[in-house]
N, C-alpha and C positions, 0 to 999 in steps of 0.2 A: 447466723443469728437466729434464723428460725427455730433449727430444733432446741438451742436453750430455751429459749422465750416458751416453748409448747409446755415447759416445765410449769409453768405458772397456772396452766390449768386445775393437774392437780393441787397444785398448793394453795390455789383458789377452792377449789373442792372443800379442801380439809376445814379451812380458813371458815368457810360458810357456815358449815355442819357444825363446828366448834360451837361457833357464835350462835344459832341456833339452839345449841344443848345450852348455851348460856339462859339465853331467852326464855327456852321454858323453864329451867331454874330457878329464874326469880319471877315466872308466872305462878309454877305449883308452892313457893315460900306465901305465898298470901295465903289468906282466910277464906275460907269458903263461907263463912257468918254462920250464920244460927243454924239450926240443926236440923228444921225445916227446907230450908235451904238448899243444905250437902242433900237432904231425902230426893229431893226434886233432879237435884244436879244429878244425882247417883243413876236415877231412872230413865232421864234422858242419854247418858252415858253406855245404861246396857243393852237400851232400843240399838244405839246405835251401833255398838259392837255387834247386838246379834243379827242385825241389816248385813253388814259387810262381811260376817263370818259365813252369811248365807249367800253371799253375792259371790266373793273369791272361790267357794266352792264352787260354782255355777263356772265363773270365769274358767277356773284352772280347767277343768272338762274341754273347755273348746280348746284352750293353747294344748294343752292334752292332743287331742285330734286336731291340731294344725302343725305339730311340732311334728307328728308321722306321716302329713303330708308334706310338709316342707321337706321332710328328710327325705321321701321317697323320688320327690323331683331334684332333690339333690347327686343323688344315686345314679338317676339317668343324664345326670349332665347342664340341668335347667339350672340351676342355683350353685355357687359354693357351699361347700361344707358348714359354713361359718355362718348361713343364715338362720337356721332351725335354733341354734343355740344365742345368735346377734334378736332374735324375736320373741326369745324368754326370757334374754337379759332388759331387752326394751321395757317389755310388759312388766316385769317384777319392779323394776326402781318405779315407772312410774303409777303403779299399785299401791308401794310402801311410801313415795309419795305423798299420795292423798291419805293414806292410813294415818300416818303421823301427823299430820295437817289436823283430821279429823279427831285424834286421840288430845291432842292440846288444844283445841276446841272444844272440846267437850269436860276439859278438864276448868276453862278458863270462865265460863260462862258465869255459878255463883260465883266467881273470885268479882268478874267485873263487876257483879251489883253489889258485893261486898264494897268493893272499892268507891262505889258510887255513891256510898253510904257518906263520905267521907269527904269526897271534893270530884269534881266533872272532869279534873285531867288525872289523877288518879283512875277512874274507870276507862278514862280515855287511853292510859298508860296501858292497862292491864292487857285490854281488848286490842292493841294495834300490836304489842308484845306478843301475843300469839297470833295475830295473823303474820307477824315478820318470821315466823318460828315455819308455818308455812311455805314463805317467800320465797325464806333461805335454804330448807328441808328441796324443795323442786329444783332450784338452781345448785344448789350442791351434789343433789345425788344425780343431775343432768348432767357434768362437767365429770363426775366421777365414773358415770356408766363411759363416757366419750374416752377419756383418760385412759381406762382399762384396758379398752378396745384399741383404740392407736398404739399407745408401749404395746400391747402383744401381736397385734399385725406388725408391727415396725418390727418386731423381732423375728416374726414367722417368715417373713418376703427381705430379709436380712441380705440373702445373696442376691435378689435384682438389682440392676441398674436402678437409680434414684431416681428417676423421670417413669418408670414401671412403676416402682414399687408404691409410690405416692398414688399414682391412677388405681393400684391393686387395693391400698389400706383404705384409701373414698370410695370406691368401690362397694365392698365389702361393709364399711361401716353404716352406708347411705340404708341398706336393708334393715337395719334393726329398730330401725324408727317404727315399722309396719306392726312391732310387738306394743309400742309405747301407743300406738295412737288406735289398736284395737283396744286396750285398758282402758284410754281413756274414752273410749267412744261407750263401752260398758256401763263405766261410772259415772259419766255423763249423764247419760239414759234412763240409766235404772235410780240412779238418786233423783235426778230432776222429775219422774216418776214416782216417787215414794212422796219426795216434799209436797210436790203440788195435788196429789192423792190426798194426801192431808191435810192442807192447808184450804185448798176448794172445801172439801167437808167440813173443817172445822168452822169455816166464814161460813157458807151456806146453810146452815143448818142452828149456829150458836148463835151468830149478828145478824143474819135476818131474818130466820124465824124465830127465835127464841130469846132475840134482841140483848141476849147477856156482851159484855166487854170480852174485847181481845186477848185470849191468854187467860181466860177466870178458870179456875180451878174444877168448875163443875162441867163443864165441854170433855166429854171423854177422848176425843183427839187431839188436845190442846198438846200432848205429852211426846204424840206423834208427829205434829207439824212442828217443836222444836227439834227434834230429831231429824226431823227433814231438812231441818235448814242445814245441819252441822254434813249428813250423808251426801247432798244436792249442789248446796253453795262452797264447801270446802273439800271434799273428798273429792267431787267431781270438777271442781275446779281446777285444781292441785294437778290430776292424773290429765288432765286438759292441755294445763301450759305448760307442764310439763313435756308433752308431747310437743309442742309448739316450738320450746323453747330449741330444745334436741334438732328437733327439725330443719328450723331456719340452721343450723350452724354444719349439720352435716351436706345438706342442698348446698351451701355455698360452697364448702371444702370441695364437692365434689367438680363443680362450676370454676373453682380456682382452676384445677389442675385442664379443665377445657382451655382454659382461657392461657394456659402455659404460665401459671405463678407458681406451678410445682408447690413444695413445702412452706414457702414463704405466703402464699395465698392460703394455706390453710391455718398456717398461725396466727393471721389477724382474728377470723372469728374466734378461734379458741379463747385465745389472748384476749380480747376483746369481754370475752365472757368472763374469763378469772377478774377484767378488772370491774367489770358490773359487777362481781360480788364486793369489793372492798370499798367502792360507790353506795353498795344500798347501803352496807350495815353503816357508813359513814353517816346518810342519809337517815337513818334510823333517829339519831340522836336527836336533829333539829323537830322532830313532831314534839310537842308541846302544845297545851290551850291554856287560856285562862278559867276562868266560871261563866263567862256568858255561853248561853246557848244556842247562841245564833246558829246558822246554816253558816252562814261569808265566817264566822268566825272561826267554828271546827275544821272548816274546808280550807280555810288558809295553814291551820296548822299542818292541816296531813299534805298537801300542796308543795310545802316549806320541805319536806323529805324528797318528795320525788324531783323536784325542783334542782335540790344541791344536786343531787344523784347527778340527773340527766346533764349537767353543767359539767362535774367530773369527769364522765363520761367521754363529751365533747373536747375538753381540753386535752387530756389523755390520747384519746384516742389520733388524736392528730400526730403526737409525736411516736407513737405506734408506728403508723401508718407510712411516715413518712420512711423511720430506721427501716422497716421492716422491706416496704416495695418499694423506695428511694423517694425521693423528692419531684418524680417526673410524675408518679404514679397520687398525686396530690387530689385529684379530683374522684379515687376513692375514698379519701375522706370526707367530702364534701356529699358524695351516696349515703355515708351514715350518720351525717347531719340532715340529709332528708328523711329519713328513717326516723331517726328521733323525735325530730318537728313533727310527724305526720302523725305519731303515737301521740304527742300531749294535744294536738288540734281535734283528732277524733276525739278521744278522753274528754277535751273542752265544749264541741259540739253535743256530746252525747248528753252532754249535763246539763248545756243550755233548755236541750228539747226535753230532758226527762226531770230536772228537779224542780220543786215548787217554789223558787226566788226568783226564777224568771217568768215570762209571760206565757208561753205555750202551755204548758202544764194549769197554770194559775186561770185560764183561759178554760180549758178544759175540765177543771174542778165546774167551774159554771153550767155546763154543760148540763152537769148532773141535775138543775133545779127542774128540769124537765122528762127525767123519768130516766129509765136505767139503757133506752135504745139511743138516746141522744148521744148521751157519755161512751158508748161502745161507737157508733159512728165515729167522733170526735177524736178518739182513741185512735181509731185506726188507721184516720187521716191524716196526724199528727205521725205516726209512725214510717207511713210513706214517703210523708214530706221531708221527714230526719234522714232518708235516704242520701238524697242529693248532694250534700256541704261533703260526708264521706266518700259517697263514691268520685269526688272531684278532688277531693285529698290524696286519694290512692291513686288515682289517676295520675296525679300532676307527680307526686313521688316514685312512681315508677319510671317515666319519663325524664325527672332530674336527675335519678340516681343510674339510668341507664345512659343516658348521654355524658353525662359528667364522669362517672367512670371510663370513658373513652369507647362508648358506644359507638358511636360514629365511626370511630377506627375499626375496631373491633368489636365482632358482635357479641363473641365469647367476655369480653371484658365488659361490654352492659349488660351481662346477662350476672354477672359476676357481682357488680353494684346491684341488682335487682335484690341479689341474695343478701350482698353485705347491709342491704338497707333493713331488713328484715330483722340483721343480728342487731341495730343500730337501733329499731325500735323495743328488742327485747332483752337489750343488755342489763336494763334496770327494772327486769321482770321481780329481782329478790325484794323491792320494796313497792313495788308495780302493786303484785300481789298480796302483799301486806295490808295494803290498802283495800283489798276486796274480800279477803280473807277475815279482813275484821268485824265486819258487817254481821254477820251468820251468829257472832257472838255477843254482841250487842245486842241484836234480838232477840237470843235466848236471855241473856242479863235483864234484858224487860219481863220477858216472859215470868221469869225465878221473881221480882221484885213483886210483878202481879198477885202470883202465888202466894208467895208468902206472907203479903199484907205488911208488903217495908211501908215507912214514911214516905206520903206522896212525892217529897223532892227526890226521891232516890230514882222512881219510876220520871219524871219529867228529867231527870239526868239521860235516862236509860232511853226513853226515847229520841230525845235530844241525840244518843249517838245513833240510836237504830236510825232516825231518818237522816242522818249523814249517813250512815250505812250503807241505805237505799239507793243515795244518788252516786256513791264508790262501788257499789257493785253494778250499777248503769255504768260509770263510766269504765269500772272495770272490764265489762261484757262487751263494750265498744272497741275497747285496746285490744282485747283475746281476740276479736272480729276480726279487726285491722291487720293485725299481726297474722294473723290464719291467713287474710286473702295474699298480703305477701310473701307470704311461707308458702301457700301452696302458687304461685306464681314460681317462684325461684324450686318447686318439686317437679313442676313440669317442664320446665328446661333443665334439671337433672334429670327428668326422665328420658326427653328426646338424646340429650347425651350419650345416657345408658345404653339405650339402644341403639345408636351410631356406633358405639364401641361395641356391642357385641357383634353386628355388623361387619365391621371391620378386623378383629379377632378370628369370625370362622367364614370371615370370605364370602358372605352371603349377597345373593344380590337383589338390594334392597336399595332404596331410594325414599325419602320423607318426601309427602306430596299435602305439605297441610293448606294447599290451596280450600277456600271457602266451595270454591265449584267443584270440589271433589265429593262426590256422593257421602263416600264413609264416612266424609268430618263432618259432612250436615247433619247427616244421623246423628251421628255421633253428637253432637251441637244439641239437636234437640232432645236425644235422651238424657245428656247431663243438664241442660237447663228442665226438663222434669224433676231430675231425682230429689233433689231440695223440698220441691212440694210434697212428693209423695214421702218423702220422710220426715215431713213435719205433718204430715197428716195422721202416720203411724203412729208418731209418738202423741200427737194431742186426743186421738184417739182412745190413746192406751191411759193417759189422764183420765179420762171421761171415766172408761169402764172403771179405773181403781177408786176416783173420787166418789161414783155410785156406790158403791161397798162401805164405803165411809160414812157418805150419808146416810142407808141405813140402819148402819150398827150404833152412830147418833142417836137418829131418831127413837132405835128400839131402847138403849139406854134411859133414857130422857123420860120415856113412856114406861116401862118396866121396874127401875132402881127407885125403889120408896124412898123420897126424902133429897133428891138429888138436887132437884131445882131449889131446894130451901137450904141447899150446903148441910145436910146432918146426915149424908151418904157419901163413901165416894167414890168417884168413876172407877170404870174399869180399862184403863189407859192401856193395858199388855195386849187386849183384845183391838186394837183400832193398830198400835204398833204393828203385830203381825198379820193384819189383812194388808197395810201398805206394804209391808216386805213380800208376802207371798207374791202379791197383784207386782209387784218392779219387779221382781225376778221372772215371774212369768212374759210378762208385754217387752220386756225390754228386748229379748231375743231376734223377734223380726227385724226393726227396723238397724239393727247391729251386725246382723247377718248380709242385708241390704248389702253395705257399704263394701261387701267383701265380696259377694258373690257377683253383680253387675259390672263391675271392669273386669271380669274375668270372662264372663259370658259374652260383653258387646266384644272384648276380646279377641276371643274367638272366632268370633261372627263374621262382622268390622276392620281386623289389625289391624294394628298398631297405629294406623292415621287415625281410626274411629275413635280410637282409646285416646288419641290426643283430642279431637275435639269433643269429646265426652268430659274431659277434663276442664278445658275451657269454661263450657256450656255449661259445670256444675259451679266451679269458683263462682263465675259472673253471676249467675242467679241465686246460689247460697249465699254471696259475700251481701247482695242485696236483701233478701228477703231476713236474713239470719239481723241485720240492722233495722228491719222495722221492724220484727218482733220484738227484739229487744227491746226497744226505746216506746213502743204501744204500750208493751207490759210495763216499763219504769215510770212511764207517764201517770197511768191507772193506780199504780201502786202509790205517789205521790202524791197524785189528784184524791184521793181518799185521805191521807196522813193531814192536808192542806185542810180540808173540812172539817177532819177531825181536831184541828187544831183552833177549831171557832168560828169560821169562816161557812159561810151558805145555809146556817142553821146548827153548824155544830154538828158533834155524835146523839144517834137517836133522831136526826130529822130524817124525813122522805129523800134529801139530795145526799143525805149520806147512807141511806140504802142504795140508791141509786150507784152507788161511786163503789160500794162495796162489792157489788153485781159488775163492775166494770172491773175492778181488782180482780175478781176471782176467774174472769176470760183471760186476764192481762198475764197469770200468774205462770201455767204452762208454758205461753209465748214468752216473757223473758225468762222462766228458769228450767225449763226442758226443751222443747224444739228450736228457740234461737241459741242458747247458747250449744245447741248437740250442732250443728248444721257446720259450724267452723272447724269441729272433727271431722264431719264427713267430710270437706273437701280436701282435707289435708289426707287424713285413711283414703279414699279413693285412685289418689295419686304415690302412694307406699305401697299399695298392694299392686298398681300399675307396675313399678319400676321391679316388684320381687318376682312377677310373673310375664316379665316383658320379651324373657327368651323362651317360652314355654307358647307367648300368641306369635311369636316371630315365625314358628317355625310350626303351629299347627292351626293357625288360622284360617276362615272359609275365602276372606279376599285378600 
């Protein structure tokens, strides 16, 4: 039964994409409205094209010079053949990805204020219609890269025995993730880089010194902090979970065959994922609002989508589960119903502590009535304390889906749940992301409404969805989190695997010693609980210097351009676009290179036990720290919309300077180094498993 059933991958693949080309279809048949409008849309559209046309050259350079190092260690015996070309194939789908993600993004932005012009679910239609366009764009071309790759291993290893050939095609396919999750570690980086470059300059410099509104047409960055949103929140989103999504499904494939479920253990994830796509776009349909603009109101409709999904999901999957590994094998179904519960509990927690309906947040707006140090303490505190509720979620779901898979019997078979829980929270990634994906457009749909001087109700529409937006891409950044600390949990018991079977294959002799009192995994323990810091230091860093350059070229704007402050000039938006791009292409390179070059050196050093607890030491402390950044910065960013909405004086008081200075600390921490930190732990452990017979056999201990 297994290899029919692995059919449904691709035909889930196709299914996705279809529906996807549908979606933007009836995105680009709308109106992009007045003519003013499409000019604004046009200009944000060719920032952003020539960002990414700047960035993939950059990119292709290094796969360039990693494709002739992979092949060179391939040559000597370190790698299969199949990896140099399994790491172009990674990196390109999840490149084109977020391309496409980005490209109906960009296209859908005036559509949504058009639409907004007209009625609230309307723009609400337009703007969730292209982030599903995203959803299904990552989960389709994820399902299609895996598809590819298994029919042409399954055909290459034709003549082994079926219990080899299964271990050979997981194998093999577990390396190509290492292409997917340098891309996204890239786009990550360098867009989260470019937006909040722009977005710090354009607050710091417009709102509070110059006290003009958010998004007014006379801010010469205004053009570049939409652009950022579309390169940062969607492109690098997109090539994120995309990597994620890959991830969890090839770690467990490879974790089946440990565990002795052969083919049938690798067609649940597969499967599993064909039916998450027929789940979202099902799920697609219930998102609907009325005209109120509440927060509970829009959040129940987009709720209402991911809701069915994850219910399909559950039922499905059980009869899966059952055909596929029998009836005895019952309490793997029951691993990816912890999986799922654990994705909508953080998604729920995350919202609680970051949106302004509830009291943390609402709490924290207060803060600000006493200066801008208050609101940054408050922040920060707030951020720590959201820790907690998640790392006891992932805690207790690692532990139910390890035991209940038959952990206890078998360790290979909890390690197996470990994995399947991971697919189990990312099956319903197609309308998952739809939901985070929307946000980026929403805010530009305000931004265009700003601009062009619509009727005020179009802009309270458009805000109305940007701050639902705000709290979908919180809780979106919460699920990416979650999902990342599982995925790279179920990479490093694919790694220890890996290297048991290489082990075992050239006779070496070698023994895993991951005792705590083993020097190497101390180290190793405390280099990877470093690395997190110093790579969010890298990149918040690399904010600072591109947002200086910003601020400048404000300033000298503002002071220079006759007439600009009175709107009878105007800006020079192409000049602030290409200091953000030059400034993310340049900064992004270290802390990118990091993530590669450090498990190869502790490697070295360390073997293979260091390289495990390096592993360890970076999940546990990225999976935490990556969660209070997030939820510091969704807090700040909502504690300011909450003011701005009437509350503590209003916009234009002292307590909404205050909040706006607290936003613009908040903004790197949730859209560059929290959300990049859930790439590095997952890249850390793919570049492990690609170079693990390379430290096996040339390491110092």
């Amino acid at each position: 039964m297994g290899n029919s059933l692995l059919l449904l991958a691709p035909i889930g693949s196709v299914l996705a994409l279809l529906f996807a080309a549908y979606l933007a279809y009836t995105v680009m048949k709308q109106s992009e409205g007045t003519e003013v409008m499409a000019k604004i849309a046009a200009a944000v559209r060719q920032g952003a094209n020539a960002y990414l046309k700047r960035q993939y050259t950059g990119v292709a350079m290094f796969f360039a010079v990693m494709v002739v190092i992979l092949t060179i260690l391939a040559f000597q015996g370190y790698l299969t053949m199949f990896v140099p070309f399994a790491f172009l194939t990674g990196g390109f789908f999840s490149g084109l990805s977020g391309f496409i993600g980005m490209k109906i993004a960009t296209s859908a932005n005036a559509r949504t204020a058009n639409a907004a012009r007209t009625s609230l679910n309307s723009g609400l239609r337009v703007a969730f219609s292209s982030g599903a366009v995203m959803g299904l764009v990552v989960v389709g071309l994820g399902l299609l890269d895996l598809s590819i790759w298994y029919y042409f291993l399954n055909w290459f290893f034709r003549a082994l025995p079926d219990a080899q050939k299964i271990q050979n095609i997981t194998s093999a396919m577990l390396t190509f993730g290492m292409g997917a999750s340098s891309m996204a570690l890239f786009a990550r980086v360098g867009g989260g880089i470019f937006t909040k470059a722009a977005d710090v300059g354009a607050d710091l410099v417009g709102k509070v010194e110059a006290g003009i509104p958010e998004d007014d047409p006379r801010n010469p960055a205004v053009i570049a902090d939409n652009v950022g949103d579309n390169v940062g929140d969607v492109a690098g989103m997109g090539a994120d979970l995309y990597e994620s999504y890959v991830g969890s499904i090839v770690s467990t494939s490879a974790l089946a065959v440990a565990a002795g479920l052969g083919i049938d253990g690798v067609t649940v994830p597969m499967t599993m994922a064909a039916i998450g796509v027929l789940a979202s776009i099902i799920g697609t349909f219930f998102v609907r609002s009325g005209e109120q603009a509440e927060q509970k109101v829009l959040l129940k409709a987009l709720r209402r989508g991911t809701y069915v999904s994850g219910i399909l999901i559950a039922v499905i999957s059980y009869f899966l589960i059952t055909a596929v590994l029998g009836p005895e094998k019952i309490g793997v179904y029951f691993a990816v119903l912890s999986g799922l519960l654990a994705g909508i509990l953080i998604g729920f927690f995350t919202e609680y502590y970051t949106s302004d309906t509830y009291k943390p947040t609402q709490r924290l707006s207060s803060t600000s009535l006493t200066g801008p140090a208050t609101i940054i303490i408050g922040g920060m505190s707030l951020g720590m304390l959201s820790t907690a509720i998640p790392v006891v979620i992932v805690g207790a779901a690692v532990l139910a889906s390890f035991y209940l898979a038959g952990g206890a019997a078998s360790f290979q078979m909890g390690l197996y749940g470990v994995g399947i829980s991971a697919v189990g929270m990312l099956s319903t990634l197609g309308i998952t992301l739809a939901t985070d994906a929307y946000g980026p457009v929403a805010d530009n749909a305000g931004g265009i409404a700003e601009m062009s001087h619509l009727d005020p109700i179009v802009r309270k529409r458009t805000d109305a969805l940007d701050s639902l937006g705000n709290t979908t891409a919180a809780t979106g950044k919460g699920f990416a989190i979650g999902s990342a600390a599982l995925t790279a949990l179920a990479l490093i018991a694919a790694y220890k695997e890996e290297i048991e079977l290489i082990v075992k294959k050239e006779n070496l002799n070698f023994v895993f010693d991951l005792s705590i009192m083993n020097p190497t995994v101390l180290v190793g323990l405390f280099i990877g609980g470093m690395l997190p810091f110093l790579f969010a230091a890298l990149t918040m860093e690399a904010v600072g210097r591109a947002a200086q350059s910003i601020v400048v070229e404000v300033r000298r704007q503002f002071r220079e351009i006759k007439g600009l402050m009175e709107g009878k000039a105007q800006a020079d938006y192409a000049t602030c676009v290409d200091i953000c791009t030059k400034g993310a292409q340049k900064e992004m390179i270290l802390p990118a290179l990091l993530a590669i070059i450090v498990p190869i050196a502790v490697g070295l050093v360390l073997g293979v036990n260091g390289v495990a607890g390096m592993l360890a030491g970076a999940t546990v402390s990225g999976f935490v720290l990556a969660i209070m950044m997030a939820n510091s910065g969704g807090a700040w960013d909502n504690a300011k919309k909450y003011i701005e909405a009437g509350n503590h004086g209003g916009k234009g008081s002292d307590s909404h300077k205050a909040a706006v200075v607290g936003d613009t600390v908040g903004d790197p921490f949730k859209d560059t180094s929290g959300p990049s930190i859930n790439i590095l732990i997952k890249l850390l452990s793919m570049v492990s498993i690609v170079f693990g017979s390379l430290i096996l056999h040339n390491s110092l201990f």
